[in-house]
N, C-alpha and C positions, 0 to 999 in steps of 0.2 A: 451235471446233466442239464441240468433248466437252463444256466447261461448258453450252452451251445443251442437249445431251442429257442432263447430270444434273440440269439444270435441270427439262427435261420428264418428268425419271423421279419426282425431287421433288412435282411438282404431280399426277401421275396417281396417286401415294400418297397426298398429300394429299385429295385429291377422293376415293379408296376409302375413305379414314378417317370424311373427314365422311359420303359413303354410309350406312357403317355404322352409324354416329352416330344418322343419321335411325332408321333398323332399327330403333335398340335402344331410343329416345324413343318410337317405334310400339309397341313392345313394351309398354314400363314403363306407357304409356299406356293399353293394353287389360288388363293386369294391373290398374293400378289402378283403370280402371273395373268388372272384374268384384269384386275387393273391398268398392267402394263399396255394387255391388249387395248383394252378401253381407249386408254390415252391415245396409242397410236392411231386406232381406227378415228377417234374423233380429230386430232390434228391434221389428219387430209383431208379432213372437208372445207379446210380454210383456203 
């Protein structure tokens, strides 16, 4: 009985992790898209 409860504490970690995970690839993903824009909007002013 307790291994399958640190079983399930395991996996509710694990799944907050990957959550996170997802958060931070969201994140890195609209930083990098406003970048992108950055770049492009400053290389037409040359």
């Amino acid at each position: 009985m307790l291994n399958n409860l640190d079983d399930e504490k395991i996996v509710l970690e694990i799944r907050e992790l990957v959550a996170g995970i997802d958060s931070i690839k969201n994140d890195v993903n609209i930083y990098c898209d406003l970048m992108k824009q950055i770049f492009l909007s400053g290389s037409n002013k040359n």
